[in-house]
C-alpha positions in Angstrom: 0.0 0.0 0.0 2.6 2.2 0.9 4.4 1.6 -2.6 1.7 2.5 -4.5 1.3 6.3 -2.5 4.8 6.7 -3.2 4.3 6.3 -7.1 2.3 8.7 -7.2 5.4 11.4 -6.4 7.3 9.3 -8.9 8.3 11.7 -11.7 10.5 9.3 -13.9 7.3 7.6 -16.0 5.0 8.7 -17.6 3.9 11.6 -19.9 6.4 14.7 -19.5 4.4 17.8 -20.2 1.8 16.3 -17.9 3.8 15.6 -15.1 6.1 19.1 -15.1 1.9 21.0 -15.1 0.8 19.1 -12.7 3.9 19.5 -10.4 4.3 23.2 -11.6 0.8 24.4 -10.7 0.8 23.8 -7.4 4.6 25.6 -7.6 3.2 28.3 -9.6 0.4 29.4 -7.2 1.9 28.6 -4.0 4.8 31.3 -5.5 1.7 33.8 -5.9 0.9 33.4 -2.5 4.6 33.4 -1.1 4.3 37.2 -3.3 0.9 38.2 -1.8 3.0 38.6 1.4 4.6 41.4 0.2 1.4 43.0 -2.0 -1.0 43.1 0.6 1.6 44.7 2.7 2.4 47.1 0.3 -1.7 47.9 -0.3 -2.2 48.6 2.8 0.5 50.5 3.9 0.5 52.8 0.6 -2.9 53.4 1.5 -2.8 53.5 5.1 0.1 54.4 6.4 1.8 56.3 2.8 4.5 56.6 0.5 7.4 56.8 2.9 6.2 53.6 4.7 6.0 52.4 1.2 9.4 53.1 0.5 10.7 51.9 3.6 9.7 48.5 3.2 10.9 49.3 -0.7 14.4 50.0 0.7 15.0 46.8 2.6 13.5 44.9 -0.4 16.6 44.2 -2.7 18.1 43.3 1.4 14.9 40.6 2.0 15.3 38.7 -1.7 18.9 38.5 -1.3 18.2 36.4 2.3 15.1 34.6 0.5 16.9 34.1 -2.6 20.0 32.3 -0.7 17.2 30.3 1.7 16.1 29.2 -2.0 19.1 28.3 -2.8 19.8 26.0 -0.2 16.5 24.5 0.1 16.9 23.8 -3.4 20.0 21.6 -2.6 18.2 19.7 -0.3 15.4 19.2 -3.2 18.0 18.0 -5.5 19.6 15.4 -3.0 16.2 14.0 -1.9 15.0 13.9 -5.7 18.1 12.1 -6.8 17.8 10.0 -3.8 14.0 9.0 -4.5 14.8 8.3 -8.0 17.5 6.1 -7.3 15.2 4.2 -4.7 18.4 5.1 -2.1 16.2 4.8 1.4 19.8 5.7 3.5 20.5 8.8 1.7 16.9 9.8 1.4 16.7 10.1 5.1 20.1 11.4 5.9 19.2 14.4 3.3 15.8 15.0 4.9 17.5 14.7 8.4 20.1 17.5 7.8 18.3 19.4 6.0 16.1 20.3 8.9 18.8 20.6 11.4 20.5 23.2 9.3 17.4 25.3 8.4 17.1 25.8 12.3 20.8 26.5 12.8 21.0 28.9 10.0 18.0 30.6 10.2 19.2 31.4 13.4 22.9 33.0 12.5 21.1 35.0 10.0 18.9 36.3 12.1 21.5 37.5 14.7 24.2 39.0 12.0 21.3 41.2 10.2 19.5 42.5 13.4 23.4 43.7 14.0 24.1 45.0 10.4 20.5 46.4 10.1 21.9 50.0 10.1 25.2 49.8 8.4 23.7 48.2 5.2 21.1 50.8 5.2 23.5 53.6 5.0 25.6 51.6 2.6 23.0 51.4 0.1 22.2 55.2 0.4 18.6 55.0 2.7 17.3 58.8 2.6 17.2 60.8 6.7 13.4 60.7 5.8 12.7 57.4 5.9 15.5 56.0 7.9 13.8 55.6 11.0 11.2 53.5 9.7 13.1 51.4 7.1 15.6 50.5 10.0 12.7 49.2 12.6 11.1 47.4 9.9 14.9 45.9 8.6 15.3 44.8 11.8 12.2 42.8 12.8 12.4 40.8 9.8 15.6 39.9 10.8 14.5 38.8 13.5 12.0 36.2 12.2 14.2 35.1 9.3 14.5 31.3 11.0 10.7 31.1 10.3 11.6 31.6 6.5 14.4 29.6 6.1 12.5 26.8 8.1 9.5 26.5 6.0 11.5 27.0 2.3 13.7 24.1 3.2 10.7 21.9 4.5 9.1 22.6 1.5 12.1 21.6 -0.5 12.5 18.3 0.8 8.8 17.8 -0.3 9.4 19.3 -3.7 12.3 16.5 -4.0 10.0 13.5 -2.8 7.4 15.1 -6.1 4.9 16.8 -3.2 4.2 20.3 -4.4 0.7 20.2 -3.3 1.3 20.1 0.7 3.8 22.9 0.8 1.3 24.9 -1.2 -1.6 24.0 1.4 0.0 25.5 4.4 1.7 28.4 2.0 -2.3 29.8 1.5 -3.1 29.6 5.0 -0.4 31.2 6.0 -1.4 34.2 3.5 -4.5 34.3 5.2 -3.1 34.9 8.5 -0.3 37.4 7.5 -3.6 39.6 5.9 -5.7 38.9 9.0 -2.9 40.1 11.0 -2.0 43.1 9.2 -5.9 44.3 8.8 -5.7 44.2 12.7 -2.4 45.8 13.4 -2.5 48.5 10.8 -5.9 49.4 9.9 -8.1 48.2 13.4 -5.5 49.2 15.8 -3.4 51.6 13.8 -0.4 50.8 14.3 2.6 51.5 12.1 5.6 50.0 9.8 6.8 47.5 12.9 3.3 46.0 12.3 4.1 44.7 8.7 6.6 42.6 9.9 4.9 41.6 12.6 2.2 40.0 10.6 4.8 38.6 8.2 6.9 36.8 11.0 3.6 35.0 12.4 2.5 33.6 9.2 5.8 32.5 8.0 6.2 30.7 11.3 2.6 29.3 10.7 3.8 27.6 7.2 7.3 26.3 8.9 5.7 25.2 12.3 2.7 23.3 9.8 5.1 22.0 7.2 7.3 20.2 9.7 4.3 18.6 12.2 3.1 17.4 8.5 6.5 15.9 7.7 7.2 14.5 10.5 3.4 12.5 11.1 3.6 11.5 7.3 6.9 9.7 7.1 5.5 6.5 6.0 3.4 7.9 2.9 7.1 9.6 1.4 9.1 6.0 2.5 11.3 7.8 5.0 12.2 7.2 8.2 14.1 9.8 10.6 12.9 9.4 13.8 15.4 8.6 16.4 18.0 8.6 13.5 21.4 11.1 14.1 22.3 13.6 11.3 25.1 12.4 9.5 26.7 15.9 9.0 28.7 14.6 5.9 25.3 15.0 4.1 25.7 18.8 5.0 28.4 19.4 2.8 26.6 17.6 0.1 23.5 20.0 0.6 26.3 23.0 0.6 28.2 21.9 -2.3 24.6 21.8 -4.5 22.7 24.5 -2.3 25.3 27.0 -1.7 25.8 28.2 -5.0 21.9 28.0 -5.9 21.5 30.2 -2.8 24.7 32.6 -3.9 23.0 32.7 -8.0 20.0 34.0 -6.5 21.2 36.4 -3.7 24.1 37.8 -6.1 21.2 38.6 -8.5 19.8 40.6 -5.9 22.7 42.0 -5.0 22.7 44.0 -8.0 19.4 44.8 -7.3 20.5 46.2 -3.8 23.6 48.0 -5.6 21.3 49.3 -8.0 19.1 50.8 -5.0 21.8 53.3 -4.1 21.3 54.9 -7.5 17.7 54.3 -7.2 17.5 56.5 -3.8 19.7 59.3 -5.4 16.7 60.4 -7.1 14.5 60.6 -4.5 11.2 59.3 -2.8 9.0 58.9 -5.6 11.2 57.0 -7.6 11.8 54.7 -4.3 8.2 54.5 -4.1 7.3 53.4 -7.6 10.0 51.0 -7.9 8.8 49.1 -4.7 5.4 49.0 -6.2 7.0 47.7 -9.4 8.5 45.0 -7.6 5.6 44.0 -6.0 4.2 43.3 -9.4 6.9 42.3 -11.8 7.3 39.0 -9.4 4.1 37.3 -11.3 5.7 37.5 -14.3 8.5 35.7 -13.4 6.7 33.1 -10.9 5.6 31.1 -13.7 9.3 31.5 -14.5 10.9 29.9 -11.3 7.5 27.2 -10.6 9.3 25.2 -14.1 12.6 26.0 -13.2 11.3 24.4 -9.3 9.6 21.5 -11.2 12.5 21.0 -13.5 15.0 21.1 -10.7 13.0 17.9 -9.1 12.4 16.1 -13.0 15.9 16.1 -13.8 16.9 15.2 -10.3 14.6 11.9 -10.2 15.5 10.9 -13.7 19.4 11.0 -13.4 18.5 9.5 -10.5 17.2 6.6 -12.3 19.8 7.0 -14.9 16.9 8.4 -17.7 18.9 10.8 -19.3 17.4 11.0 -22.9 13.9 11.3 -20.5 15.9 14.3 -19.0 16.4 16.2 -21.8 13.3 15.5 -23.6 11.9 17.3 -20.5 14.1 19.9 -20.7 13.5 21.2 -24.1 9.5 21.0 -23.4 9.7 23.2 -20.7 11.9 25.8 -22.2 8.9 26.3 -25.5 5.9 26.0 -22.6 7.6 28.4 -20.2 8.4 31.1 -23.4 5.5 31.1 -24.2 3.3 32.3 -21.0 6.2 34.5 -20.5 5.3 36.1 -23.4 1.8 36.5 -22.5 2.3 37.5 -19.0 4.7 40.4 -20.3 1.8 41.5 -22.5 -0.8 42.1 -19.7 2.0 44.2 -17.4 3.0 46.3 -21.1 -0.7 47.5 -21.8 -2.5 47.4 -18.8 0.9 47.8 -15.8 -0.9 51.8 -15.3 -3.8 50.2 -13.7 -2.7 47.6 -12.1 0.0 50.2 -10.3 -2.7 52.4 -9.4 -4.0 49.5 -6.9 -1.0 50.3 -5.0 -0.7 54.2 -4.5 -2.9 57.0 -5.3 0.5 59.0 -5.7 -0.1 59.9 -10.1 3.8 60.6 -10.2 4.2 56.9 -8.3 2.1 55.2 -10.7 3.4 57.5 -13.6 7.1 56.8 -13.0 6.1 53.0 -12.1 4.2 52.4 -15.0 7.5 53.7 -17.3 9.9 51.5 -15.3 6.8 48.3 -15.8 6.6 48.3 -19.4 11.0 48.8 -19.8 11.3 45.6 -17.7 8.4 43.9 -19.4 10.5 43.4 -22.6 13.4 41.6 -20.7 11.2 39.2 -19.1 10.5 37.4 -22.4 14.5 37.2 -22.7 15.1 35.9 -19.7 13.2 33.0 -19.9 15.8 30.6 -21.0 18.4 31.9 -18.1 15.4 31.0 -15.5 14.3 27.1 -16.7 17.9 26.2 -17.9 19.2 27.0 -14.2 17.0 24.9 -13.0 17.5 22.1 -15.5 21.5 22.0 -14.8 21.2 22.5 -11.0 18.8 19.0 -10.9 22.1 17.5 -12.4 23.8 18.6 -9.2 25.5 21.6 -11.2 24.7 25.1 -9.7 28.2 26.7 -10.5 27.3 28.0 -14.1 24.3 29.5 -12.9 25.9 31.4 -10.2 28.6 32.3 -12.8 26.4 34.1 -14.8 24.6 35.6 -12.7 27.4 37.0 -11.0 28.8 38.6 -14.5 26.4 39.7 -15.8 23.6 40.2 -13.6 26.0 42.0 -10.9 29.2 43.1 -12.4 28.1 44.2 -16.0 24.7 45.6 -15.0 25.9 47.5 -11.6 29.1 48.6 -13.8 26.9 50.0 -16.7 24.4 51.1 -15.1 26.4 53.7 -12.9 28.2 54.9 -16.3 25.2 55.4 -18.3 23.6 57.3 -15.6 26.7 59.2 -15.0 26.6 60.2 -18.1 23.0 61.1 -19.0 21.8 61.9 -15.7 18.6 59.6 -16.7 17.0 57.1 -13.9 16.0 55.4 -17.0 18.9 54.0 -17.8 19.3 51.8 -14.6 16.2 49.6 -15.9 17.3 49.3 -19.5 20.4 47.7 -18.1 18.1 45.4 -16.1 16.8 44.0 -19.5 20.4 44.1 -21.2 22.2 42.0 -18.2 19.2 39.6 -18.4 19.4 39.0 -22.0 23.7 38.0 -21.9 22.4 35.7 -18.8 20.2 34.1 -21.0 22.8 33.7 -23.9 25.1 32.5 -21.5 23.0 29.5 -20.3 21.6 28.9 -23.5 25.5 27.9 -24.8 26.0 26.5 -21.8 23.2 23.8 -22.0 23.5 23.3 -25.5 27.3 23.3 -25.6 26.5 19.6 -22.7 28.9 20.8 -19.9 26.3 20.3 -17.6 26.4 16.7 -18.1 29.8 16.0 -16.4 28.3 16.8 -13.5 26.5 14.0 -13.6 29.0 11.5 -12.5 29.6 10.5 -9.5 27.1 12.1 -7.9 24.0 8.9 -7.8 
């Protein structure tokens, strides 16, 4: 009986393009709601609170993906050695994977926590935060630090199911915890009043609703998913597995954001409504690129299990279907935010020069997101083969030093905010080259070796 539940997560049979949906979805909506965290923040406080609350919680964004992104990262380590693991039907490895994978989620999440409540106000005056809005963005900086161990928990629980094929559980617990972190925030900011401290607040307990639900689920479910960790001790070799796959997943991510934070200093010289419009734009241009990172999720897992089980023509197969499904709802999704981004915006602020300026910034990035397609799925596609050093390469060249580098000169030189976008959508199209030659070029495959 227990065989037959575990086929069901079994993603190395079957019909491809079938599979990957019915995997993504689930990936694809739970990444909605893991974005509605930061909307219905930013709703209510541009509408109760105002634009420099807005751009408070704008400032420490580029500081908040960088953390998230390299929590991704890792967790997606931990989804590539449990997928590998399932595929190859390797029960010891399965568990040990699971095993460390939660201890370090708890030990990190706690040294992250402690080093950014510490560094809260250096790195806000290193990336240029305006006297104005200080006060605030630093409070608000560093209460999320505080509950960053409730993040890092539930993203690394979730990746351990993602690697066992269960994208449906981790998506579950993802929408209740949406509800509480609005329920919370109604009462905080618009019952009681209260001000920026109070968006974190209601973040913090409804992250640590998802982790605290994900693990009681793990841990009560064992059987259905063929592990078995109670009472077992974490063999910390496994950690430097998880490290060696994770760390540079994490680092691809969180250096990509790094330019973004980078970038923020320029964004700031020009003052609070450009701060403001740009958060909102953030808050919008993520559903674009969800459907994005749900197939480069799900492909992470399907090239996992089938190298796994040594299917490597069943890998690729995979691999190029994603890459024409994924172009083309980027395409689509970019064509909603280019005609109608001005009305969408105007949900978030009544500000017209906020949803002016955002609206300009929208429709620049819209273009890029149809080019960076390819950089998104094939990352995920090479770091299920246990590879995650090319995508961190080019992310870090292009999407850090070129972009950050050009972007400075060309606004140096025309004194045009503009010009820090249009970079954006230049660094993202040489990161998609890169991968493209990359993955075509089969360097990804020596990876594979050695590592099943």
């Amino acid at each position: 009986m227990q065989r037959q539940k575990a086929i069901h997560f079994d993603m190395t049979e079957g019909n491809i393009i079938k599979q990957l949906l019915i995997f993504s979805w689930p990936l694809l909506v739970g990444n909605i709601f893991q974005q509605l965290y930061n909307t219905v923040n930013a709703i209510i406080l541009g509408n109760y609170i105002g634009s420099e609350a807005l751009a408070s919680v704008g400032v420490f964004n580029p500081i908040n993906n960088l953390l998230l992104g390299l929590f991704t990262g890792i967790s997606t380590g931990a989804t590539v050695m449990v997928s590998q693991s399932f595929g190859a039907k390797n029960k010891q490895r399965l568990n040990q994977s699971v095993l460390v994978s939660i201890y370090l989620s708890i030990i990190g999440g706690i040294l992250i926590g402690i080093i950014g409540v510490i560094v809260s106000k250096p790195l806000l005056q290193l990336i240029g935060t305006p006297d104005v809005i200080f006060p605030m963005a630093l409070s608000y900086a560093q209460m999320m630090f505080v509950g960053m161990i409730s993040m890092f928990f539930y993203n690394i629980l979730a990746g351990v199911l993602r690697g066992m094929g269960d994208s449906v559980v981790p998506l579950l617990f993802l929408i209740f915890s949406n509800l509480v972190n609005g329920a919370a925030l109604y009462f905080f900011v618009v019952v009681r009043g209260g001000g920026i401290r109070s968006a974190a607040y209601s973040t913090i307990i409804a992250e640590a609703t998802a982790g605290i639900l994900t693990f009681i689920y793990l841990m009560r479910t064992q059987d259905k998913y063929g592990i078995s960790i109670k009472g077992l001790k974490p063999d910390w070799s496994y950690a430097k597995e998880l490290f060696r796959i994770g760390l540079p997943a994490g680092l691809q991510t969180s250096i990509f954001s790094v330019g973004f934070m980078l970038q923020q200093n320029l964004i700031n010289q020009f003052g609070e409504v450009l701060i403001a419009a740009y958060t909102v734009v953030t808050r919008v241009d993520p559903f674009v690129t969800l459907p994005l990172n749900s197939f480069s999720i799900a492909l992470t897992t399907f090239v996992g299990q089938n190298i796994g089980a040594n299917k490597l023509e069943r890998t690729e197969e995979g691999i190029k279907k994603t890459v024409i499904l994924s172009q083309i709802i980027a395409f689509l999704l970019s064509l909603v935010l280019f005609i109608f981004g001005d009305k969408i915006l105007a949900l978030f602020s009544k500000d017209l020069a906020v949803v002016t300026t955002g609206t300009m910034i929208l429709r620049t990035l819209s273009i890029g997101y149809v080019l960076v397609n390819n950089y998104f799925v094939l990352s995920g596609a090479v770091r299920g083969a246990g590879d995650s050093v090319a995508p961190l390469m080019a992310s870090m060249i292009c999407n850090v030093v070129i972009r950050v580098s050009l972007a400075y000169l060309l606004v140096y030189l025309t004194g045009d905010f503009r010009m820090i976008f249009v970079t954006i959508v230049i660094a993202w199209t040489l990161a998609t080259i890169f991968m493209s030659v990359y993955y075509r070029k089969g360097m990804w495959k020596k990876k594979i070796r050695g590592l099943i």
